[in-house]
C-alpha positions as CSV (number, residue, x, y, z in Angstrom):
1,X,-18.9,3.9,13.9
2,X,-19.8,2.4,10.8
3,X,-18.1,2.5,7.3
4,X,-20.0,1.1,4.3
5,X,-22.0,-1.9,5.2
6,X,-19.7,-2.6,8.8
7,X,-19.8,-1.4,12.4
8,X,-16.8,-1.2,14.6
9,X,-18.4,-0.7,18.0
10,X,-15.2,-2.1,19.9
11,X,-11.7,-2.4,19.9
12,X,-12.5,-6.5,19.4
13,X,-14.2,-5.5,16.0
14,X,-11.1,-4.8,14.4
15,X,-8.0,-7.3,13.2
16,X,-5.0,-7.8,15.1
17,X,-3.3,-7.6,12.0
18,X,-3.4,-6.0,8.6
19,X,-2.1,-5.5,5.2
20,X,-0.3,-2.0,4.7
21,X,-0.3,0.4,2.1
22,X,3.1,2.7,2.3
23,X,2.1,6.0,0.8
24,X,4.0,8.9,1.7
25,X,2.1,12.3,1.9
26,X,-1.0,10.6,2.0
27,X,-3.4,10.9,4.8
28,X,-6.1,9.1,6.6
29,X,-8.4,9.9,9.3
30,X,-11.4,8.2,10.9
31,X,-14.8,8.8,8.9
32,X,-13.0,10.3,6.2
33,X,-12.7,9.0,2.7
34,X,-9.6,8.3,0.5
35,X,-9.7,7.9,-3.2
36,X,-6.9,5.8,-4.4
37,X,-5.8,4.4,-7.6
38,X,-4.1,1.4,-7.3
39,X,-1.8,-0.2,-10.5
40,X,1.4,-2.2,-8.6
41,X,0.8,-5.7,-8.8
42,X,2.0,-6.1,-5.1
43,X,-0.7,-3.8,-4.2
44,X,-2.9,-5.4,-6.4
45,X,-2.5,-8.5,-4.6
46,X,-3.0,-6.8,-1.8
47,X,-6.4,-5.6,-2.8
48,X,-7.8,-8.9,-3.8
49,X,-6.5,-10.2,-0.4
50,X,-9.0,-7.6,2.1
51,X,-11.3,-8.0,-0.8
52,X,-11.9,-11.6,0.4
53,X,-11.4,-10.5,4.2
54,X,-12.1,-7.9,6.3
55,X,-11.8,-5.4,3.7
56,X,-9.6,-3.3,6.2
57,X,-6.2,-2.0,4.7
58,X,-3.8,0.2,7.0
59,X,-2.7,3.3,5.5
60,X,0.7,4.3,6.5
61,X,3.6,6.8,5.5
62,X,7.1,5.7,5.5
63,X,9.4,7.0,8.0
64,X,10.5,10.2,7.8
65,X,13.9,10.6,6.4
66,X,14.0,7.5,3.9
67,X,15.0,7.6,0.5
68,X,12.0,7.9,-1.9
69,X,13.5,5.1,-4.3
70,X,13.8,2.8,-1.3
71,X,11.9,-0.5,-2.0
72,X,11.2,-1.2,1.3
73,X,11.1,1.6,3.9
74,X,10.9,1.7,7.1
75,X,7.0,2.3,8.5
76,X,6.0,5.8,10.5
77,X,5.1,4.1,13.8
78,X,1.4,5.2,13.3
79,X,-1.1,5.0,10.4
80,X,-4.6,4.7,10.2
81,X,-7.2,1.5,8.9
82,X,-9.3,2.0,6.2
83,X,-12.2,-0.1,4.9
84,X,-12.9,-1.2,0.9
85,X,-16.1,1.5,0.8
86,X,-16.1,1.7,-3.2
87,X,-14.1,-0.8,-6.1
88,X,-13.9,-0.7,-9.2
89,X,-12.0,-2.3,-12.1
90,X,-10.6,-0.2,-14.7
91,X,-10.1,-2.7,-17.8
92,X,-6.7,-1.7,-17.8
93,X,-5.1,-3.5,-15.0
94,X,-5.7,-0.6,-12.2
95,X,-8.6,-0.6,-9.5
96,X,-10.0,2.2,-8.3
97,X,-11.1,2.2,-4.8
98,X,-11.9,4.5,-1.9
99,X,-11.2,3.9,1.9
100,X,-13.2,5.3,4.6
101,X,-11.4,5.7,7.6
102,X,-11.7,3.7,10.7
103,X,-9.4,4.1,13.4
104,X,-5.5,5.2,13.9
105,X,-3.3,2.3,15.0
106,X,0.6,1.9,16.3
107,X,2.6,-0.3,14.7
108,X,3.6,-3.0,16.5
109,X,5.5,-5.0,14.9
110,X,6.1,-5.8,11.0
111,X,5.1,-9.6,10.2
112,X,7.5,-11.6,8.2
113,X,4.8,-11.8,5.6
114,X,5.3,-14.4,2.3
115,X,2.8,-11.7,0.7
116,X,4.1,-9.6,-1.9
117,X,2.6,-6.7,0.1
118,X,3.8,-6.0,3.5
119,X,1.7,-6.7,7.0
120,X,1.6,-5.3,10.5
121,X,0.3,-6.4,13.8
122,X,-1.3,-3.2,14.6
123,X,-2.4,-1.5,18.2
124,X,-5.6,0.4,18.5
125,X,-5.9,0.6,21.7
126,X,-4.5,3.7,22.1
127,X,-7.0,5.6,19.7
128,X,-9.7,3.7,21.1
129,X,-11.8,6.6,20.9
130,X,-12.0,6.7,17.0
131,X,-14.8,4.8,17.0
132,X,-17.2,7.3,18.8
133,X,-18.3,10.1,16.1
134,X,-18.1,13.2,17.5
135,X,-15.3,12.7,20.2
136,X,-13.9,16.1,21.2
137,X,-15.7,18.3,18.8
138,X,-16.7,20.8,21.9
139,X,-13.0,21.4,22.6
140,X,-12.6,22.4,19.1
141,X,-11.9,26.0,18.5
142,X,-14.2,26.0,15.0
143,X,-13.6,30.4,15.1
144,X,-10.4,29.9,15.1
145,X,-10.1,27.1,12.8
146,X,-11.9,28.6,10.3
147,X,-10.2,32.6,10.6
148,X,-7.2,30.2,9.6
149,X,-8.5,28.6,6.9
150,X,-10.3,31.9,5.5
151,X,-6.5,33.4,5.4
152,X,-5.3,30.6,3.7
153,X,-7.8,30.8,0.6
154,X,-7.5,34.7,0.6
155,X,-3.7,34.5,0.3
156,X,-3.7,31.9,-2.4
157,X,-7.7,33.8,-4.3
158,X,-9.0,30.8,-3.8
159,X,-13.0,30.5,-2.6
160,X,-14.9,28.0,-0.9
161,X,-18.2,26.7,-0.7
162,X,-19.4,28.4,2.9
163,X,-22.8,27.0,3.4
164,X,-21.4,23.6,3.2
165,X,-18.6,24.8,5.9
166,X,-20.8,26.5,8.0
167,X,-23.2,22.9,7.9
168,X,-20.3,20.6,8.7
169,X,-20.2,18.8,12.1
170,X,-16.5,20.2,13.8
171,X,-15.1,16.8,13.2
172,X,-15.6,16.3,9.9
173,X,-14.9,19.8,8.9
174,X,-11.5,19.2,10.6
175,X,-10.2,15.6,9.6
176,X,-11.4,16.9,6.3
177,X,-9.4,20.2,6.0
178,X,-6.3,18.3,7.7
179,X,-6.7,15.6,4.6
180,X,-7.0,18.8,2.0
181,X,-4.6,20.6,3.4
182,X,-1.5,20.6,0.9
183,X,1.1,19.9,3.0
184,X,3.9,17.8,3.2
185,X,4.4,14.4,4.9
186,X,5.4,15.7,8.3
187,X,3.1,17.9,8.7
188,X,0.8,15.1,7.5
189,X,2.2,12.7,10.1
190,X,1.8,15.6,12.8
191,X,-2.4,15.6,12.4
192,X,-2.3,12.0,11.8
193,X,-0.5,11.5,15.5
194,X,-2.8,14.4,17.2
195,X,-3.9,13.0,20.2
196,X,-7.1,14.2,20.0
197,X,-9.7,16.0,17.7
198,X,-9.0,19.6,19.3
199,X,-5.0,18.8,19.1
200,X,-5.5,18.2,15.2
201,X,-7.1,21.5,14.4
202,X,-4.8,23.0,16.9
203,X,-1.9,21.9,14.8
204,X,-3.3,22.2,11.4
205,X,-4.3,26.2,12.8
206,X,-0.6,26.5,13.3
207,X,1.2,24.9,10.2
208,X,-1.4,27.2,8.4
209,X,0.1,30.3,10.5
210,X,3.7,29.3,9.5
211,X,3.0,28.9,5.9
212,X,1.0,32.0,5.8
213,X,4.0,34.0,7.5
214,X,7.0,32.6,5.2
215,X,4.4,33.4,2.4
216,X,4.0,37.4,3.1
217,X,8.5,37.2,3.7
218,X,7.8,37.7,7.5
219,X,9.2,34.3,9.9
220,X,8.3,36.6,12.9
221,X,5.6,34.8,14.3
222,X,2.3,36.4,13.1
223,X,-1.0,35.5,14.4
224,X,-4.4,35.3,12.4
225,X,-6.8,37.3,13.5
């Protein structure tokens, strides 16, 4: 795959270890991109450091369950790499960058960094198939997918822009959906741990039923059809 100017073709293009960004409720997914706006000096730092390296961050929630003043959670054991696509400096101390997704990774271990932002030796090896655009998209139930989402903006009167749906390849109409989708940081976690592309939509489809169900006051299990 490629993001910005770099290809990863191989598992031996990516970097044994990396910086990581804790971010809870945020989600990344291969070939999709992440605004972020970045103002912590530790994150700063950490910034300036893939600037000058392999511009590769790993975004990654903290574990489920922790405090949200803690200052140094524990890591959900997967997250995903993201590459420096876009920077820019805002004259007031923040940048403002965008990531474009790469490939999922399991944490292996946390380093004992002297960085005042945290690093990971990270696994890809077991979403070695990130790196091929397209993978899965014929398992994808797009119908189904998409009577889901359809329910979701007519319950909430919201609209979409359908020719643009209708043109997008299956995966990047899912990761993008999953990334839109205004749930919370398990269910986040959930799509980010899919094994595959049809699993993703598959779960997104179903948190969308659940919501859609407490919504209308009925937990019965309702189906979209």
């Amino acid at each position: 795959m490629q993001a910005g100017n770099a290809h990863y073709r191989t598992l031996k293009d990516l970097p044994a270890t990396l910086p990581v960004f804790p971010l809870s409720g945020a989600l990344l997914l291969p070939r999709t991109q992440l605004p972020l706006n970045i103002f912590e000096p530790r994150y700063i730092a950490m910034i300036d450091a893939a600037l000058a390296g392999a511009r590769l961050i790993g975004m990654v929630q903290p574990a489920l369950g922790q405090p949200d003043a803690a200052r140094r959670p524990a890591l959900a054991r997967v997250g995903c790499a993201g590459r420096i696509t876009s920077f820019q400096e805002s004259g007031d101390g923040r940048y403002l960058i965008t990531l474009q997704g790469v490939a999922r990774f399991r944490l292996a271990d946390e380093l004992d960094a002297i960085t005042p932002f945290r690093q990971a030796a990270c696994d890809f090896a077991p979403f070695a198939r990130d790196l091929e655009t397209g993978a899965g998209e014929s398992e994808v139930d797009r119908e189904g997918l998409l009577r889901a989402f359809r329910a979701y903006l007519d319950a909430h009167g919201m609209e979409a822009d359908w020719d643009s749906v209708d043109k997008a390849e299956t995966e990047v109409l899912v990761n993008a959906l999953c990334m839109m989708s205004p749930y919370g940081p398990a269910e986040k976690q959930a799509m980010l741990e899919a094994v595959d592309l049809k699993t993703r939509a598959e779960t997104l489809v179903a948190i969308t039923e659940i919501d859609l169900a407490r919504s209308a006051g009925n937990d019965g299990g309702a189906t979209l059809q």
